[in-house]
N, C-alpha and C positions, 0 to 999 in steps of 0.2 A: 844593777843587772843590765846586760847589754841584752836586746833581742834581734834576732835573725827568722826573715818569715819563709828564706831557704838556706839548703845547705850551703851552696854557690858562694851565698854571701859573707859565711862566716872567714876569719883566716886565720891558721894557725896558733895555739899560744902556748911560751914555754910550759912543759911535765902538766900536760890537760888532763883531768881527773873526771872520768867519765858515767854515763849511766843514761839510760834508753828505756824507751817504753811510753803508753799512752798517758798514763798519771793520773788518769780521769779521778777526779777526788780531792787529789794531793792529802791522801786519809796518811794514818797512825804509820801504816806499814812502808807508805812511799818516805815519808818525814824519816825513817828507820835507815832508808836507801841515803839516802838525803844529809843524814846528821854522818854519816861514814864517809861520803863524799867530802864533805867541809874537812874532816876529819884528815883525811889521806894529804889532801890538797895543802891543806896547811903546814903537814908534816914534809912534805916536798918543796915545800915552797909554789905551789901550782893554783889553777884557778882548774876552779868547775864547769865543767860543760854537762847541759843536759841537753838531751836528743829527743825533741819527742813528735808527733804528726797530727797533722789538721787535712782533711776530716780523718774520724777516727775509722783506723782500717776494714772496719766491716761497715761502715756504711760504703766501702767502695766495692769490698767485696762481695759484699751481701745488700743489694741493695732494694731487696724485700723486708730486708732486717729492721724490725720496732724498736730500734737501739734508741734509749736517751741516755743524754751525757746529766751525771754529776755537777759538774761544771761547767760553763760557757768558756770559749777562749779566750774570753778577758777575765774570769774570775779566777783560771787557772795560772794566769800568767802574774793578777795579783798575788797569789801563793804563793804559788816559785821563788817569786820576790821574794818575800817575808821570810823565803825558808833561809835562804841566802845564796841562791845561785849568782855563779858571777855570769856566765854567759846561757842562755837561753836559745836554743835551737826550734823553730816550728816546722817544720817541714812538710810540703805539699806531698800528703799520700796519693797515689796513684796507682792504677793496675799495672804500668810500667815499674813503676818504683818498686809492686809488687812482689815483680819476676827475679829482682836478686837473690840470687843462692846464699848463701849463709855464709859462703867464702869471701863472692862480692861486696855484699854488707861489709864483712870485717875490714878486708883489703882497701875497698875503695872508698868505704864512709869512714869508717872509725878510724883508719889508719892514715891513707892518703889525705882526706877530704878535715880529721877532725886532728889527727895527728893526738892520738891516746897513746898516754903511757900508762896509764892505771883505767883499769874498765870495773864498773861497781855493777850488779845486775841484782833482781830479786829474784826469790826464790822459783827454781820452776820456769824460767824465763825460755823464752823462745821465738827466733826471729829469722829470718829469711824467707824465700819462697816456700808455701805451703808450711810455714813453721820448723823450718828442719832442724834448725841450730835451738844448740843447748848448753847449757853448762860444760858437761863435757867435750863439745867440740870448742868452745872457749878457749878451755885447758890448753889444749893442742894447736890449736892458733896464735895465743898469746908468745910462746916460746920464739916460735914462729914470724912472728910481725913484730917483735919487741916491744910487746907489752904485757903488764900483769892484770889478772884479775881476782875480781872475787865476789864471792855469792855471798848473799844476806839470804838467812832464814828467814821467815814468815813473822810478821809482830801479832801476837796472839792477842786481845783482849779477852775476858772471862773465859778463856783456855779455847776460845773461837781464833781462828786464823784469818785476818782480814784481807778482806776482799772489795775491788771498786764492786763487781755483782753482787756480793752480798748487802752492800750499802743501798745498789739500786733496789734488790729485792725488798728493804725494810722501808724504803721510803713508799713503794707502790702500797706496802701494807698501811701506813701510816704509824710503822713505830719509830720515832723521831728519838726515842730515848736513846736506842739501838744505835740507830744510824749516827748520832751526835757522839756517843761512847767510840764506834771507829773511828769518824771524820776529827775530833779533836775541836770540833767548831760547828758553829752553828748552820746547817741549811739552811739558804737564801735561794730568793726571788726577786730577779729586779724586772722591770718592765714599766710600761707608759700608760698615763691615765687615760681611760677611752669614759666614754659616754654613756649609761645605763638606764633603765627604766624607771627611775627615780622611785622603786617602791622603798628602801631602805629609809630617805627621806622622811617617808607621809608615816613610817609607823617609829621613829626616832631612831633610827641606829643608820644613819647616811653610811652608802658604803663606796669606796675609790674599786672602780672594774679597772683590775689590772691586763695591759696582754702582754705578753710574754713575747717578746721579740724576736728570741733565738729558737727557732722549731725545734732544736734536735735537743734542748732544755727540757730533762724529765721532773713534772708536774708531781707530787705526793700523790695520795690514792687521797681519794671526793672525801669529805668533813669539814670540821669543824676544829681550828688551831689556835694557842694560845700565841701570838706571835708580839715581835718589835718590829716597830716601823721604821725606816731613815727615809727621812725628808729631807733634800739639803744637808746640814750638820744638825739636823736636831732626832732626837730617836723619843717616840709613842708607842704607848704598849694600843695591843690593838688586838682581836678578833677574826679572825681571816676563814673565808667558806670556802672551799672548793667543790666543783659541781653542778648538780642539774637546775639547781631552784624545783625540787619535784611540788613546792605546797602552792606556787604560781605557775605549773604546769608548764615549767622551763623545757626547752628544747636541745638547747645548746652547754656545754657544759663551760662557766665564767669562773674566773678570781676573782674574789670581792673581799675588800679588808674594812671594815669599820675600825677607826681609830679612836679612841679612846679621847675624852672632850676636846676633841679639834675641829672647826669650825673655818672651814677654808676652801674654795673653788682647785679644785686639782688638774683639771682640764687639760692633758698634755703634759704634767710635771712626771718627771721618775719618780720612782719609789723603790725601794730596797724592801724587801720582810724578810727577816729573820723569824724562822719558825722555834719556837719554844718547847712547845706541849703539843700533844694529843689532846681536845677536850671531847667530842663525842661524833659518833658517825652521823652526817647527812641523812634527813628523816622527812617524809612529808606530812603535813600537820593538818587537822582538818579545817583549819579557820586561820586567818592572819592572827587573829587577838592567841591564839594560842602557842602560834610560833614567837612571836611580841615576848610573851612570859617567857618561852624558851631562852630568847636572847636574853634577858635579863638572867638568868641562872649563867649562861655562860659568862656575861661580864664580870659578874661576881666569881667568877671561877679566875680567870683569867689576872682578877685586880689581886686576888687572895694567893699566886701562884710567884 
């Protein structure tokens, strides 16, 4: 997969088989965008272009907006891979870039700039200034600039229509079962080992305080997860808290993974978590020796899962 981190830089390539949009996710429904695209591309003998933007347009436009991303720009760009794009579009959103009318977009991105002969969109899709463009002006433009398109329906799980918000919604909740069911994969956390108060240490369960490097990276809702660890090439099952620490009177709210019998200075190394399970909400306990037992129930939970 080739990447471009603007339009400028991409150029031309023969019967380009297209599709647009944020992708935050890269869940069930975009893979649906995604396997039609390959699809088209190969039946023309064409390569795939996808078009999509960094940062995601409401943080430019909304920039009160508590938006977190699904994915970091590097975990999305791993996906894409995977999925089989051949060329890669990132594109720098902007309030100017904003201002294109739905004409513009067509004419002068997808047409001039990306040179589409097939346009794949999802359902519902809408793109220019203030949102104006839609399926139906598609139709009408296509004819128009010589090129075809086509809408994908919605990919339903359990007769639910997926959604990148609904994904985020389930993960604030902490249902990981949910969110895993649309994504097709596991929710991750990478980030770098920082320094903690070493109580995990003194009562047996050491924990690596993870931070999260990418701000605009949304965090699961505060608990308690059954998770996998990557370290380098190796993967540990592990325990992972998010939250206040409310039974040491925490202020700040940390990731903290316990790894399952590993026995290692982390200090600065990355770490990948893969969340698993839900194992129970964040509680404050009235005695360390009691939260102690607590942890013990969850490792057993965890080792039994």
């Amino acid at each position: 997969m080739r990447i471009y981190h603007n339009i400028e830089d991409f150029e031309k390539v023969q019967n380009a088989v297209v599709t647009t949009g944020t992708f935050d996710g890269v869940h069930v429904g975009h893979l649906k965008i995604i396997d039609r695209l390959c699809e088209l591309a190969k039946e023309n003998n064409g390569e795939t272009v996808l078009l999509t933007f960094f940062p995601h347009p409401r943080m430019v436009l909304f920039s009160d907006d508590e938006l977190k991303l699904i994915n970091t720009k590097n975990e999305k760009i791993a996906l894409l891979e995977k999925a089989g794009i051949d060329h890669l579009i990132i594109h720098p959103f902007s309030r100017e870039f904003s201002r294109l009318t739905s004409v513009e977009f067509v004419r002068d991105v997808l047409v001039n700039k990306i040179g589409t002969s097939c346009l794949v969109i999802g359902y519902n899709h809408h793109f220019g200034r203030n949102r104006e463009g839609s399926f139906e002006h598609l139709k009408e433009y296509g004819p128009l600039y010589g090129f075809e398109v086509e809408e994908i329906c919605a990919q339903d799980v359990h007769e639910v229509a997926v959604s990148s918000t609904k994904i985020r919604n389930a993960l604030k909740k902490g249902d990981i079962k949910t969110a895993k069911s649309y994504l097709n994969y596991d929710f991750g956390l990478t980030g770098i080992v920082v320094k903690g108060n070493h109580l995990g240490h003194q009562i047996g369960f050491p924990t690596a305080n993870i931070k999260v490097l990418d701000s605009y990276k949304l965090i699961p809702a505060n608990g308690v997860y059954g998770v996998r660890v990557k370290y380098k090439e190796y993967i540990y099952k592990g325990m992972l808290n998010i939250g206040m620490r409310p039974t040491i009177g925490g202020t700040e709210k940390t990731i903290e993974v316990h790894i399952i019998d590993f026995e290692r200075d982390l200090y600065g190394e990355e770490l990948t978590i893969y969340i698993d399970s839900w194992i129970r909400e964040e509680q404050k306990f009235e005695h360390i020796d009691a939260l102690k037992l607590q942890l013990e129930q969850d490792k057993r939970a965890v080792l039994n899962s």
